[in-house]
Residue frames as a rotation matrix with the C-alpha (Angstrom) as fourth column:
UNK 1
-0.693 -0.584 -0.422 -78.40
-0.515 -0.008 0.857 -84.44
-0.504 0.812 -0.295 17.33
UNK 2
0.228 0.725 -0.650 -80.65
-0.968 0.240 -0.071 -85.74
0.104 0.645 0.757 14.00
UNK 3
0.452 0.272 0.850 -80.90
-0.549 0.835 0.025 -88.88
-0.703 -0.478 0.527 14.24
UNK 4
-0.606 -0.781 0.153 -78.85
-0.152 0.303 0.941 -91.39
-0.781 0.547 -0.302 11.30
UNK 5
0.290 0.718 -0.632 -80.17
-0.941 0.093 -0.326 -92.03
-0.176 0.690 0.703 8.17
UNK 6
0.736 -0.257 0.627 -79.74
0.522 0.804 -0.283 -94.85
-0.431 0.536 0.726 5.82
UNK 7
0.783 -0.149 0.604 -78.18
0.398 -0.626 -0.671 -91.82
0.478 0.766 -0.431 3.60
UNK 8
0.256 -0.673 0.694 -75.80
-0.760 -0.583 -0.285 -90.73
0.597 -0.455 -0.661 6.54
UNK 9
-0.618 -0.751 -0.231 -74.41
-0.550 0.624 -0.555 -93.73
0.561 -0.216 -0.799 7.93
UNK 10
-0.240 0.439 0.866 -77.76
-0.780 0.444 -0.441 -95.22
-0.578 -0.781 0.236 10.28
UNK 11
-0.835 -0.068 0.546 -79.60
0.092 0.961 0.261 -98.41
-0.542 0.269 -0.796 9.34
UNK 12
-0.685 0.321 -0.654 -81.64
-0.725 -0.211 0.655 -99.57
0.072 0.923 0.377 6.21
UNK 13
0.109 0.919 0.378 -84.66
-0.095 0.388 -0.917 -100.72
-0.989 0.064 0.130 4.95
UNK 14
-0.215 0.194 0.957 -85.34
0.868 0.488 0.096 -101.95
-0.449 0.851 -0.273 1.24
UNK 15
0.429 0.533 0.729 -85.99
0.779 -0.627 -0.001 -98.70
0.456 0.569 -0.684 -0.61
UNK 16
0.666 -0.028 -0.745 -84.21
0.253 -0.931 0.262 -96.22
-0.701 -0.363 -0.613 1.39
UNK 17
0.869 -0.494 -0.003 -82.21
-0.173 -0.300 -0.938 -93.98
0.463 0.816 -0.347 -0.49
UNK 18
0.716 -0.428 -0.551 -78.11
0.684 0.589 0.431 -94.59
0.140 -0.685 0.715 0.35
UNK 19
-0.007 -0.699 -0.715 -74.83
0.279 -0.688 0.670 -92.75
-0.960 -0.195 0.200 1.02
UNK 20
-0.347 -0.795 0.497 -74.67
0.574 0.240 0.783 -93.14
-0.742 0.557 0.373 -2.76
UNK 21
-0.860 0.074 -0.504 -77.09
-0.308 -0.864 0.399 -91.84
-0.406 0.499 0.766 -3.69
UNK 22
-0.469 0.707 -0.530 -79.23
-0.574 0.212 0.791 -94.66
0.671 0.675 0.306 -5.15
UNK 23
0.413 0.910 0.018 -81.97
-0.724 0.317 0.612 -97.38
0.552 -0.266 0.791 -3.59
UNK 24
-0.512 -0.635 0.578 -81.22
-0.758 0.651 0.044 -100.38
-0.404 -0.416 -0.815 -1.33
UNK 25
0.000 0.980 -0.201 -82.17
-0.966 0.052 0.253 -103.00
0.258 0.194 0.946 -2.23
UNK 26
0.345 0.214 -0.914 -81.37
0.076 0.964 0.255 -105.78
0.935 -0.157 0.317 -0.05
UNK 27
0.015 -0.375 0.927 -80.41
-0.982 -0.179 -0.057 -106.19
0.187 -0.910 -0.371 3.46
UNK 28
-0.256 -0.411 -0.875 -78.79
-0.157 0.911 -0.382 -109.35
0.954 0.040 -0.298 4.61
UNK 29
0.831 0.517 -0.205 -80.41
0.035 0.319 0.947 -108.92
0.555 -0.794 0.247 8.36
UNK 30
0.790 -0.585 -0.182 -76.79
0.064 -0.217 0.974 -108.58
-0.609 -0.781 -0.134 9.87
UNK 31
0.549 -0.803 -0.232 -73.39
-0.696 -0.593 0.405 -107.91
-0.463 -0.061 -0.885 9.23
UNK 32
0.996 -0.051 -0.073 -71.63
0.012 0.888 -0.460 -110.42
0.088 0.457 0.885 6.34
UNK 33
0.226 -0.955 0.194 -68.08
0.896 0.282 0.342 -110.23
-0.381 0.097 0.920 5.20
UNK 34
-0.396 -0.234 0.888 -69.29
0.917 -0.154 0.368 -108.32
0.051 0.960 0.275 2.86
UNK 35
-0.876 0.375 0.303 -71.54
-0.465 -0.825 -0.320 -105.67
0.130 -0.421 0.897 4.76
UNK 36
-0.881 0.449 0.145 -75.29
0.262 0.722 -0.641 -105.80
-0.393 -0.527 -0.754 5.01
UNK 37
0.676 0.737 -0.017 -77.02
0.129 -0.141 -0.982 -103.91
-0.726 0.661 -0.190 2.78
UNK 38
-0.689 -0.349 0.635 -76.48
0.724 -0.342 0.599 -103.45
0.008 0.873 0.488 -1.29
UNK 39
0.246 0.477 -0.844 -77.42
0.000 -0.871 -0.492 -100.23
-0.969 0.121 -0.214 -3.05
UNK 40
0.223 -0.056 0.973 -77.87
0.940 0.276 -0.199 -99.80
-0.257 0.960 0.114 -6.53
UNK 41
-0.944 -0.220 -0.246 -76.64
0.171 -0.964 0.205 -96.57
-0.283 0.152 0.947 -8.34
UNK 42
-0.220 0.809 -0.545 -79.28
0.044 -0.550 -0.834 -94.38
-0.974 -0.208 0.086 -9.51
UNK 43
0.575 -0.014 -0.818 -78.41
-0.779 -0.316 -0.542 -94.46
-0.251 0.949 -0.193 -12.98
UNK 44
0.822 -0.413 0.391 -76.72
0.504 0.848 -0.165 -97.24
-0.264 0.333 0.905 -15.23
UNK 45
-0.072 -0.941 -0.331 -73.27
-0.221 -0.309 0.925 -97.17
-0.973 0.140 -0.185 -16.09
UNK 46
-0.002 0.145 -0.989 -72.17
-0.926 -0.374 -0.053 -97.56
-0.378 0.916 0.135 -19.91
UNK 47
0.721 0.621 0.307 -73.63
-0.448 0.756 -0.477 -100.43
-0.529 0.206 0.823 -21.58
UNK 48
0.175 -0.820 -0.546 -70.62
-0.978 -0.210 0.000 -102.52
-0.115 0.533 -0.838 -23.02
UNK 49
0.197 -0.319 -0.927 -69.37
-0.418 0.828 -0.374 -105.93
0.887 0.462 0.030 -23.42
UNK 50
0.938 -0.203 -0.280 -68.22
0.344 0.621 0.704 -108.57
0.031 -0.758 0.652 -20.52
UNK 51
0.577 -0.816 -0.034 -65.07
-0.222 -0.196 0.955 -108.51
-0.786 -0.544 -0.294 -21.29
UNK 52
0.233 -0.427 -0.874 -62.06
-0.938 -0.336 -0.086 -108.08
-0.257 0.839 -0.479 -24.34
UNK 53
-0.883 -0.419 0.211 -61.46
-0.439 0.896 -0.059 -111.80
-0.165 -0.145 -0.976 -23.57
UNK 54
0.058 0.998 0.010 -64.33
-0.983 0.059 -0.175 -113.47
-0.175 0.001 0.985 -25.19
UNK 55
0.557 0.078 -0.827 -62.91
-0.739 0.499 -0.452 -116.98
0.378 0.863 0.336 -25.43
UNK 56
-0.343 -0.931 -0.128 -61.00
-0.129 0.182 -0.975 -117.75
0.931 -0.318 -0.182 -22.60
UNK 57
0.788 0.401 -0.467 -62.55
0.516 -0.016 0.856 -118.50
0.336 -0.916 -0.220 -18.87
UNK 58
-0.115 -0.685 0.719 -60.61
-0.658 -0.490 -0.572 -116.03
0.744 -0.539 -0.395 -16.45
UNK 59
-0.590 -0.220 -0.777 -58.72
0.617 0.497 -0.610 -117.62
0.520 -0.839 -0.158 -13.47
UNK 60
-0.906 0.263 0.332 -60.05
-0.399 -0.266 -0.878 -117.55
-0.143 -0.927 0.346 -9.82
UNK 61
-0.904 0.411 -0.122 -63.13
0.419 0.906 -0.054 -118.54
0.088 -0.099 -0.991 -8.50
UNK 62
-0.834 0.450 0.320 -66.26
-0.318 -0.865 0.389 -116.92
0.452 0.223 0.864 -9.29
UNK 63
-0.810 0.492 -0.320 -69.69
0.551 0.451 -0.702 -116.75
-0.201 -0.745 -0.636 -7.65
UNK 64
-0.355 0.756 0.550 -73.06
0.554 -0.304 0.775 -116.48
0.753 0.580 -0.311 -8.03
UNK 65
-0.041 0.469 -0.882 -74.24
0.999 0.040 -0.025 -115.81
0.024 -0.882 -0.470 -4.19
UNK 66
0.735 0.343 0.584 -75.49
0.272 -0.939 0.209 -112.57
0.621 0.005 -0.784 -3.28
UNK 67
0.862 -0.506 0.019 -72.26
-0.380 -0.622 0.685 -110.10
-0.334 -0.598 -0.729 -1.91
UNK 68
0.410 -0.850 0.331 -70.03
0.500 0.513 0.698 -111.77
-0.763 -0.120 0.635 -3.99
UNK 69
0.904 0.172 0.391 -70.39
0.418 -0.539 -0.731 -109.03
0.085 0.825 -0.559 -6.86
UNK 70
0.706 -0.664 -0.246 -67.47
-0.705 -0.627 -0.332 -107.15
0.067 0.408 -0.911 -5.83
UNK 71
0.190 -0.755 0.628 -64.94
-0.136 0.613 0.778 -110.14
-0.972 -0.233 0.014 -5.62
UNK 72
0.275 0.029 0.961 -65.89
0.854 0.453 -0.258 -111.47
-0.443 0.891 0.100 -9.09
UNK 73
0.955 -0.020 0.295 -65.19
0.223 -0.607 -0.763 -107.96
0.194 0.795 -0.575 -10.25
UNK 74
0.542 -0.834 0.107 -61.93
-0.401 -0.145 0.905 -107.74
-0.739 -0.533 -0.412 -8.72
UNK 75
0.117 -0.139 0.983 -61.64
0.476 0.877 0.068 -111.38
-0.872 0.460 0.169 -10.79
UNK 76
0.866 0.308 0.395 -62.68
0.500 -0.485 -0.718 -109.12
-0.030 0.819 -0.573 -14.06
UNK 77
0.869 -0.345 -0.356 -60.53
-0.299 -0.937 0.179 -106.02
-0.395 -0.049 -0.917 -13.28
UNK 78
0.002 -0.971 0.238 -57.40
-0.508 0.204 0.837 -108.90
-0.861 -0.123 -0.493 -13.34
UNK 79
-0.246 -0.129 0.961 -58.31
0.658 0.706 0.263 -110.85
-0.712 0.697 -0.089 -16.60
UNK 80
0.530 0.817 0.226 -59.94
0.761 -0.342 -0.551 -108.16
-0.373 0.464 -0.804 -18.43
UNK 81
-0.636 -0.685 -0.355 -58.25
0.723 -0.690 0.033 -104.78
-0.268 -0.236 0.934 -19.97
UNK 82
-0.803 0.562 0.201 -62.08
-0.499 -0.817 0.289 -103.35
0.326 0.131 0.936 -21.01
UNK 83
-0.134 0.798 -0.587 -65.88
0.514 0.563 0.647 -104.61
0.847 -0.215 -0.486 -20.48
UNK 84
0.174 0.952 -0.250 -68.07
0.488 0.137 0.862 -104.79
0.855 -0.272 -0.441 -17.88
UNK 85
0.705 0.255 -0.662 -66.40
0.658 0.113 0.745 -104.31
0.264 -0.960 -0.088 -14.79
UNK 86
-0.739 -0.598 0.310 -64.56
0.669 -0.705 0.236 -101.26
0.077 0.382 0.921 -16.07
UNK 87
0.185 0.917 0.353 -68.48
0.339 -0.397 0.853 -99.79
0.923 -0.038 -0.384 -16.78
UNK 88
0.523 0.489 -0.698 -69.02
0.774 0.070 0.630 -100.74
0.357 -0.869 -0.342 -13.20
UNK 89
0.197 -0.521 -0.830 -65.86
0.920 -0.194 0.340 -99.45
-0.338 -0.831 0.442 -11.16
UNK 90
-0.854 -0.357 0.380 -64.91
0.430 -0.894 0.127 -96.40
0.294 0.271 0.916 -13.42
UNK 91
0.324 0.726 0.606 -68.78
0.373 -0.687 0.624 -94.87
0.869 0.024 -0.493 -11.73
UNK 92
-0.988 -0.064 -0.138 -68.90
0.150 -0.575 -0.804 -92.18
-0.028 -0.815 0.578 -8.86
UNK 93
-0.008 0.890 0.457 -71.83
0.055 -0.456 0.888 -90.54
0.998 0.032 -0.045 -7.33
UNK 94
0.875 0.363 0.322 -72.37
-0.213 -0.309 0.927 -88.49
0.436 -0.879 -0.193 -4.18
UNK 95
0.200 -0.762 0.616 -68.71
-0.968 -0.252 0.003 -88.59
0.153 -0.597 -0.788 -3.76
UNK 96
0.296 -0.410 0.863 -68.71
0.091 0.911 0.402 -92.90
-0.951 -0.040 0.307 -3.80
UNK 97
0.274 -0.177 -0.945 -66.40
-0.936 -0.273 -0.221 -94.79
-0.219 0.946 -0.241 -5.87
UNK 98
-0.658 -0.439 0.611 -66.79
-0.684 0.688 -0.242 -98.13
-0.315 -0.578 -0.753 -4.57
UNK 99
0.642 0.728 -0.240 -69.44
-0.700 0.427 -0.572 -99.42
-0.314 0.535 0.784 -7.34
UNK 100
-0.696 -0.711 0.104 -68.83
-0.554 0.624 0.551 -102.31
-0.457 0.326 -0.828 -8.68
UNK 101
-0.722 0.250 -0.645 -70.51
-0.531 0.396 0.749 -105.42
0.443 0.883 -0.153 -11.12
UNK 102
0.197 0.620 0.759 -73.57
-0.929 0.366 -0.057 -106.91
-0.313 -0.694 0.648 -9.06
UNK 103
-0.977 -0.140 0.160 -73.45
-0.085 0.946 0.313 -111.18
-0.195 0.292 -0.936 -9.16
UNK 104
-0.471 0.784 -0.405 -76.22
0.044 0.479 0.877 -113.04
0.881 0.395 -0.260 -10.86
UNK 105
0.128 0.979 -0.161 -78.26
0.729 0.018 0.684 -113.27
0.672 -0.205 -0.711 -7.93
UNK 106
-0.784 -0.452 -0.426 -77.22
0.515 -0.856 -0.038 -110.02
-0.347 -0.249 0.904 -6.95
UNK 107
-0.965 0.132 -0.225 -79.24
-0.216 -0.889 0.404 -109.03
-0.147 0.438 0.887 -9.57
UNK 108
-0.595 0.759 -0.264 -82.11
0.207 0.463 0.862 -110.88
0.776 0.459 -0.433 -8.88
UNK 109
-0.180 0.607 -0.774 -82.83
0.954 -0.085 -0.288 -109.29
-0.241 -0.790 -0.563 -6.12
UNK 110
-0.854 -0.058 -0.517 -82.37
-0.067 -0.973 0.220 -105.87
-0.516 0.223 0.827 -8.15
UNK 111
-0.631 0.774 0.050 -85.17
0.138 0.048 0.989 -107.58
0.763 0.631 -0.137 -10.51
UNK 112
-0.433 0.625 -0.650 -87.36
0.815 0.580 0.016 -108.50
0.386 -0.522 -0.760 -7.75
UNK 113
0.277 0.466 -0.840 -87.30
0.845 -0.534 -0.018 -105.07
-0.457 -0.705 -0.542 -6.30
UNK 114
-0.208 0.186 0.960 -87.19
0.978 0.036 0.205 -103.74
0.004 0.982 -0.189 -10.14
UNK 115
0.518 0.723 0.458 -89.95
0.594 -0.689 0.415 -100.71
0.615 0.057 -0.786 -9.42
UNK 116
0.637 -0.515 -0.573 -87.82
0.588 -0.156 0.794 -99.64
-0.498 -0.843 0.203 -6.07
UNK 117
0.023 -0.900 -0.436 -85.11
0.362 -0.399 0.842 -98.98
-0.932 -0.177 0.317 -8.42
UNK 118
0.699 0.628 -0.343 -87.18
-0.151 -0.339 -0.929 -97.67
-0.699 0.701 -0.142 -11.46
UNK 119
-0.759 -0.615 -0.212 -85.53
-0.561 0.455 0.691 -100.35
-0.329 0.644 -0.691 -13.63
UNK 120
-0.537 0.314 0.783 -88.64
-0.223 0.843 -0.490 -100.56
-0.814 -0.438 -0.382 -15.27
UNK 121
0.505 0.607 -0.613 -88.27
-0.772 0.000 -0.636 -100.81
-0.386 0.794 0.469 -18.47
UNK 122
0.985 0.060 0.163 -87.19
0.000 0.937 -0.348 -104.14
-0.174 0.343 0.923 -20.55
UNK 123
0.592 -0.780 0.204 -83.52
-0.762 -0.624 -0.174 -105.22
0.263 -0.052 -0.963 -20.48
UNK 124
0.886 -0.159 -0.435 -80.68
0.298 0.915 0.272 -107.03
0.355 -0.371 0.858 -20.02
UNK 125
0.762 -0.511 0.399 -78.00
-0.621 -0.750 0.226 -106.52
0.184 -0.420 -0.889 -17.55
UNK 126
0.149 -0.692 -0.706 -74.76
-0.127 0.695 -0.708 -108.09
0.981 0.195 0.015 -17.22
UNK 127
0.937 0.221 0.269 -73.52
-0.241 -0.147 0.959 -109.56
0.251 -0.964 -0.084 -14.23
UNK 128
0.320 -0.947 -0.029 -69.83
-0.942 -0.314 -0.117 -110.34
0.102 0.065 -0.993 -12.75
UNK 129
0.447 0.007 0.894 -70.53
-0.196 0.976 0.091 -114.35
-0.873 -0.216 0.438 -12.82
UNK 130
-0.651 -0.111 -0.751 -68.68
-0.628 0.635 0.450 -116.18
0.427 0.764 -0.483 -15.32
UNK 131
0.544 0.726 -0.420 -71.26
-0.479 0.680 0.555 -119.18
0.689 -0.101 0.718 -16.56
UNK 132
-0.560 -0.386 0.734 -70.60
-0.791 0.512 -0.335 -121.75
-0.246 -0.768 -0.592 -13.37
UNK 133
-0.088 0.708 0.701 -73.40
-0.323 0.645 -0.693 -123.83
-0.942 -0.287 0.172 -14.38
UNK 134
0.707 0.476 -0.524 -73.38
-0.566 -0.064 -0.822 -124.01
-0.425 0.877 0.224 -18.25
UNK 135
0.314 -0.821 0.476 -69.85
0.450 0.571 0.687 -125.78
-0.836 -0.001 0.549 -18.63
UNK 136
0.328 0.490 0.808 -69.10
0.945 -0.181 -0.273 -122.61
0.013 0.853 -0.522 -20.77
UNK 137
0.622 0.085 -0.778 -67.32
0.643 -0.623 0.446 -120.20
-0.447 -0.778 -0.442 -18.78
UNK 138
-0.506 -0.775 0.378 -64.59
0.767 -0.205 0.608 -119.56
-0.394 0.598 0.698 -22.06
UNK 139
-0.772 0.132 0.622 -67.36
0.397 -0.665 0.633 -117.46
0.497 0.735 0.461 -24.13
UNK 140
0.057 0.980 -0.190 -70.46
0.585 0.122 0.802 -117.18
0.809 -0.157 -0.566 -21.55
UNK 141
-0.873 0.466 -0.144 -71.41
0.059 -0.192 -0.980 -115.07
-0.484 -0.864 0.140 -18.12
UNK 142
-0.345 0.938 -0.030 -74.45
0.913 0.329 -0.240 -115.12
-0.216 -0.110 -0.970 -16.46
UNK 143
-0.878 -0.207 0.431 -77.34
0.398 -0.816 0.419 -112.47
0.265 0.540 0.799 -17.18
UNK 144
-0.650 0.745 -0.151 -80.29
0.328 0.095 -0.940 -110.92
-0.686 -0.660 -0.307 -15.94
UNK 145
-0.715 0.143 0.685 -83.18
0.645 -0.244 0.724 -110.54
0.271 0.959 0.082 -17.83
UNK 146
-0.842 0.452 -0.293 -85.45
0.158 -0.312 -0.937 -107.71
-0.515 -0.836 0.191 -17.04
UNK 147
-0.735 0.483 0.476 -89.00
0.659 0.674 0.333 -107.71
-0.160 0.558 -0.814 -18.12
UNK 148
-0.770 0.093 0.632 -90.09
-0.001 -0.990 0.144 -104.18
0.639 0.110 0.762 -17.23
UNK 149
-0.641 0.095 0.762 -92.59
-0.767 -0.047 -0.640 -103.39
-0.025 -0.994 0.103 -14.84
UNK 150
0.389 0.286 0.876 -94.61
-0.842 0.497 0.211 -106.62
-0.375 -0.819 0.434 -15.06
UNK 151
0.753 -0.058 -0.656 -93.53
-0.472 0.647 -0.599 -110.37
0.459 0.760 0.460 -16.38
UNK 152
0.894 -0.411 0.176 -91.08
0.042 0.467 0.883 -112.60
-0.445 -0.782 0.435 -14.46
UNK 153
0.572 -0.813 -0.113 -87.67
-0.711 -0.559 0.426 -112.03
-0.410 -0.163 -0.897 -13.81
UNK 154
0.891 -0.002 0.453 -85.03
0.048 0.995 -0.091 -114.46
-0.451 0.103 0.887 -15.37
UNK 155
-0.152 -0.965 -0.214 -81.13
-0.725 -0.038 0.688 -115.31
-0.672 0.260 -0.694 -15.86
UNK 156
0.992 -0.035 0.122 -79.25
0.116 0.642 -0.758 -116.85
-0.051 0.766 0.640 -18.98
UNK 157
0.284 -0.893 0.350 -76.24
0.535 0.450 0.715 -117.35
-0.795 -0.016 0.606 -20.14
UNK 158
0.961 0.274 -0.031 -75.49
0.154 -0.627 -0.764 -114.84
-0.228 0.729 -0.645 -22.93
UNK 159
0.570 -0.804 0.171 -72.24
0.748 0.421 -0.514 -114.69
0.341 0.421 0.841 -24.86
UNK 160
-0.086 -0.701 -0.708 -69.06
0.844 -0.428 0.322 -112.17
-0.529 -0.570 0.629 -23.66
UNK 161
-0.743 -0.598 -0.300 -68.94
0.450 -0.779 0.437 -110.30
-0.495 0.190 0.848 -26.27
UNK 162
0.132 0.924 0.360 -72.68
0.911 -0.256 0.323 -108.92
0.391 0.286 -0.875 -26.64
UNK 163
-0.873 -0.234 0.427 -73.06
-0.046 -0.834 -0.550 -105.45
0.485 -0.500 0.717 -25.50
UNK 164
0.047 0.866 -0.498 -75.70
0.670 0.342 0.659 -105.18
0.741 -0.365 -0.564 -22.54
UNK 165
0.315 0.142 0.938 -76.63
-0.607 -0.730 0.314 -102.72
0.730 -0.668 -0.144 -19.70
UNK 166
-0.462 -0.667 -0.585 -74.58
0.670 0.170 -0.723 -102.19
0.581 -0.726 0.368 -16.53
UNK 167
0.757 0.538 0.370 -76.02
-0.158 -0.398 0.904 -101.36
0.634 -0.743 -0.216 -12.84
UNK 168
-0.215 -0.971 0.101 -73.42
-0.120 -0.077 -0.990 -100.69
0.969 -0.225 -0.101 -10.59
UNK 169
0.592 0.695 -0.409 -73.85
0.209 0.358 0.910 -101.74
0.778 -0.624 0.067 -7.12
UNK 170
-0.357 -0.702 0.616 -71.96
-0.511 -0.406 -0.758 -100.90
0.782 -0.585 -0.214 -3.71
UNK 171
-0.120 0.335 -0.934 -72.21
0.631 0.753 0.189 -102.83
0.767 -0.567 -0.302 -0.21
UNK 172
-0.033 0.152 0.988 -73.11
-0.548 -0.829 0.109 -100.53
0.836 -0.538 0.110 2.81
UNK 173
0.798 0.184 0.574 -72.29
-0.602 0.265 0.753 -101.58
-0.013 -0.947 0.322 6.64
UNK 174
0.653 -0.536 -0.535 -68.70
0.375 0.843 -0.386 -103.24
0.658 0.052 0.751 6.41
UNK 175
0.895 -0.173 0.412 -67.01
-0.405 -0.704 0.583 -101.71
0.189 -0.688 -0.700 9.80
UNK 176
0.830 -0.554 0.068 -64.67
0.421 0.700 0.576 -104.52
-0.367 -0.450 0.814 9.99
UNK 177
0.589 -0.687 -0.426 -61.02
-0.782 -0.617 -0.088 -103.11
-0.202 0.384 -0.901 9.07
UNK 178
0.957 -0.007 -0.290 -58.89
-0.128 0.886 -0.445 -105.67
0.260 0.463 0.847 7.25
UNK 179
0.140 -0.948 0.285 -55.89
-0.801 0.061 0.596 -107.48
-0.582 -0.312 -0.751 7.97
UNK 180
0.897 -0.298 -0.325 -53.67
-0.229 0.316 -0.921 -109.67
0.377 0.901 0.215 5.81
UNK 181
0.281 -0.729 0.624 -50.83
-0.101 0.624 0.775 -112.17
-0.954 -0.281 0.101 6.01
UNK 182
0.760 0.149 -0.633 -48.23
-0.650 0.196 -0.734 -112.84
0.014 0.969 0.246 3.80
UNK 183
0.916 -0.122 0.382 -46.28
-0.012 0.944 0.330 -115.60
-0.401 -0.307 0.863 3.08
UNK 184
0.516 -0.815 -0.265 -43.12
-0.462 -0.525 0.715 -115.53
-0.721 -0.247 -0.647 3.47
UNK 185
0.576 -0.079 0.813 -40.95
0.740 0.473 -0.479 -115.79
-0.347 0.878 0.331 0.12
UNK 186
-0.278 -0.881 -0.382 -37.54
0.513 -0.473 0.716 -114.51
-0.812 0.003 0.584 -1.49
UNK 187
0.783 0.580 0.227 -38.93
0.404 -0.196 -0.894 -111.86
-0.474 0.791 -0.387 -4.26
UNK 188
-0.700 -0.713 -0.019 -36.89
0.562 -0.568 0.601 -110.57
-0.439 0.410 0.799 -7.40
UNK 189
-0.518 0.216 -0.827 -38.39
-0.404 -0.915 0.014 -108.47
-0.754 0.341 0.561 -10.02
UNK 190
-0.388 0.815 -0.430 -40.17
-0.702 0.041 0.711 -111.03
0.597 0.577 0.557 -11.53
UNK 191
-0.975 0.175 -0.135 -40.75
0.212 0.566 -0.797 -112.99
-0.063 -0.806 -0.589 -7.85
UNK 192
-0.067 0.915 0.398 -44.22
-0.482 -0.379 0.790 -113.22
0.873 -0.139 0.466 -6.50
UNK 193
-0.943 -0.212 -0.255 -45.87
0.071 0.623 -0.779 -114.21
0.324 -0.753 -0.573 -3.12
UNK 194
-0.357 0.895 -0.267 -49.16
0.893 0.411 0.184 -115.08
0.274 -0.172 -0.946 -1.30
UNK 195
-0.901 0.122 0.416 -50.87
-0.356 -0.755 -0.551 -112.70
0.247 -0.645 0.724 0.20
UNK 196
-0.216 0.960 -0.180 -54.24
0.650 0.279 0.707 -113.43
0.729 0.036 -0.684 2.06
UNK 197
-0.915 -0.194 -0.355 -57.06
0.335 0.130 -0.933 -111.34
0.227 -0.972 -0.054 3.78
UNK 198
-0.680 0.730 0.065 -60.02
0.628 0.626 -0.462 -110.84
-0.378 -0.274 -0.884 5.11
UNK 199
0.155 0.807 -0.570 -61.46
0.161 -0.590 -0.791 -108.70
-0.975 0.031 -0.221 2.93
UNK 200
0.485 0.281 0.828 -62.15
0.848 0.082 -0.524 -108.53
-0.215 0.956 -0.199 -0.93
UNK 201
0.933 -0.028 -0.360 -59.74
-0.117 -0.966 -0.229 -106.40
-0.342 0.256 -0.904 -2.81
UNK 202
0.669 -0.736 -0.104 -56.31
-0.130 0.022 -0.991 -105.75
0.732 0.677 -0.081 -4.08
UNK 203
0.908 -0.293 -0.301 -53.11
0.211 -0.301 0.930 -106.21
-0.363 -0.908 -0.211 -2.12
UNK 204
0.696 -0.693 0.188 -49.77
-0.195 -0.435 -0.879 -104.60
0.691 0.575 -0.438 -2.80
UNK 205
0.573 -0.653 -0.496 -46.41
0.802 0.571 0.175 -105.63
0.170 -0.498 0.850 -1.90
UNK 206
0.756 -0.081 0.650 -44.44
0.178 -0.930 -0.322 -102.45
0.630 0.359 -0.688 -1.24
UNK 207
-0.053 -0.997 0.061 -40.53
0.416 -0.078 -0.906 -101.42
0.908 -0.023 0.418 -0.45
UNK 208
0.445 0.320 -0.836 -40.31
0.863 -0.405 0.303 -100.25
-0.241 -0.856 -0.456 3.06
UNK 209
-0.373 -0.606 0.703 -38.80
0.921 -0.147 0.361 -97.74
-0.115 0.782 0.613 1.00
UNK 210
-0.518 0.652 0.555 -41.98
-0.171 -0.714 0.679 -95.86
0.838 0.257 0.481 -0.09
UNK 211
-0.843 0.509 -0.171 -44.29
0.079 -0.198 -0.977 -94.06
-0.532 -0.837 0.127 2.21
UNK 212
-0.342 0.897 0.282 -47.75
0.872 0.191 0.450 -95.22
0.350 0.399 -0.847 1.36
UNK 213
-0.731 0.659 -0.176 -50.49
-0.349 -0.583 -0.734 -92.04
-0.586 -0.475 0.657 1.64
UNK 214
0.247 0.912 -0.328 -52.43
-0.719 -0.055 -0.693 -93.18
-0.650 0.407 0.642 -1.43
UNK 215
0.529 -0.230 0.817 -52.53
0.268 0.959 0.096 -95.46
-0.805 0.168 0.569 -4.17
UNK 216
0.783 -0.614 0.097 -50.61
-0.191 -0.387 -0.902 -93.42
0.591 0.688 -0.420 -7.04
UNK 217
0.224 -0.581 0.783 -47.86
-0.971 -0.068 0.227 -93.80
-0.079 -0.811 -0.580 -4.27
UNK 218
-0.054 -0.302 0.952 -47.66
-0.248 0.927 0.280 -97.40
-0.967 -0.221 -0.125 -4.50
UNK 219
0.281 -0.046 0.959 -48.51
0.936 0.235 -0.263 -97.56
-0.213 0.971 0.109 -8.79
UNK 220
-0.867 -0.492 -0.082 -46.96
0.405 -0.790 0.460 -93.98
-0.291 0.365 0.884 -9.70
C-alpha cells in the first residue's frame, strides 16, 4: 500500500499541502488538545466585520495562544449573529467543514510562513481574540498585519466593526474522541445545566426521546 500523506491522513511538515486542501503551517511537534498541525485554507473567506456586537465584550474566556482559534470562535458563534467567525465556519473545501477563525498568534505563525501560504500581498486579517491586553475588549479584537512578501509582521488592536480579510484555519491530528460530564440539575424549558468536556465545541442536551443521527436531529 502507498504510503500516507500529509493530504491523506500521514504526518506533516510546514508546507505540505493538507486533507483540506490548503498549506500547513505549523506543527506543534506532538499531539495537543487541540491536534498538531494547523492548515490554512487555500483561499480567504469573505472579508467582513468582527462581529454585529461592536460595543460590548462577549462572555467566556478568550485566547491568544496558538490552537486556541477554534474555541474563541465557538466564543464568537455564541455572542455574535454575523462577522468574522461566520466568514470562517460557513467555508468548505475538499469536502472539510471544520475551518474556523485562527487566534492572534495563530496568525503569526501564518505571517511568518506568509510565502508558504502565498499570502503575499499587503493586508489585514482578523483574528478570533477579543483585545486581552488593551483593556478594550467592548469595541477592539486583535489583528494581524500583513506586510506582503517582505517587511515585518505585526498585531494591533483594530476596532469590531472595520471590515478586514478572513483566513480560515483547521487543526489536523486530533484522534482523541471526546467525552463529557454533566451536572446534574432539574431542567424546565427555560432550565439550564453544566456541561463539561474535553474537547472544544458545542454540547447539546437532548430528550432520550430523540434519536440523534445528525445535528438537524437535535436543532430541526
Amino acid at each position: 500500500a502507498a504510503a500516507l500523506t500529509c493530504a491523506t491522513g500521514g504526518a506533516c511538515i510546514v508546507g505540505d499541502t493538507g486533507p483540506g486542501g490548503g498549506k500547513v503551517f505549523y506543527d506543534a511537534g506532538s499531539v495537543q488538545s487541540w491536534g498538531r498541525y494547523l492548515e490554512a485554507a487555500p483561499a480567504n473567506a469573505t472579508s467582513t466585520t468582527w462581529c454585529n456586537n461592536t460595543s460590548t465584550a462577549l462572555t467566556g474566556t478568550f485566547s491568544r495562544s496558538i490552537g486556541s482559534g477554534a474555541m474563541n470562535t465557538y466564543l464568537m458563534l455564541d455572542g455574535c449573529t454575523s462577522g468574522a467567525a461566520y466568514s470562517a465556519t460557513e467555508y468548505s473545501n475538499n469536502g472539510y467543514t471544520d475551518w474556523f477563525l485562527p487566534s492572534i498568534l495563530d496568525l503569526g505563525q501564518m505571517c511568518t510562513n506568509r510565502a508558504t501560504l502565498g499570502m503575499t500581498s499587503a493586508g489585514t486579517f482578523k483574528s478570533s481574540s477579543q483585545d486581552t491586553i488593551g483593556g478594550n475588549a467592548g469595541i477592539h479584537a486583535e489583528t494581524w498585519n500583513f506586510p506582503g512578501a517582505a517587511g515585518t509582521c505585526g498585531n494591533d488592536n483594530w476596532g469590531k466593526s472595520l471590515t478586514q480579510g478572513v483566513r480560515p484555519i483547521r487543526a489536523i491530528g486530533d484522534t482523541t474522541a471526546p467525552t463529557s460530564s454533566v451536572t446534574t440539575a432539574s431542567i424546565s424549558a427555560s432550565g439550564s445545566a453544566t456541561i463539561q468536556s474535553t474537547e472544544i465545541g458545542r454540547g447539546f442536551l437532548v430528550n432520550t426521546s430523540v434519536t440523534v443521527t445528525n445535528l438537524a436531529s437535535i436543532t430541526g
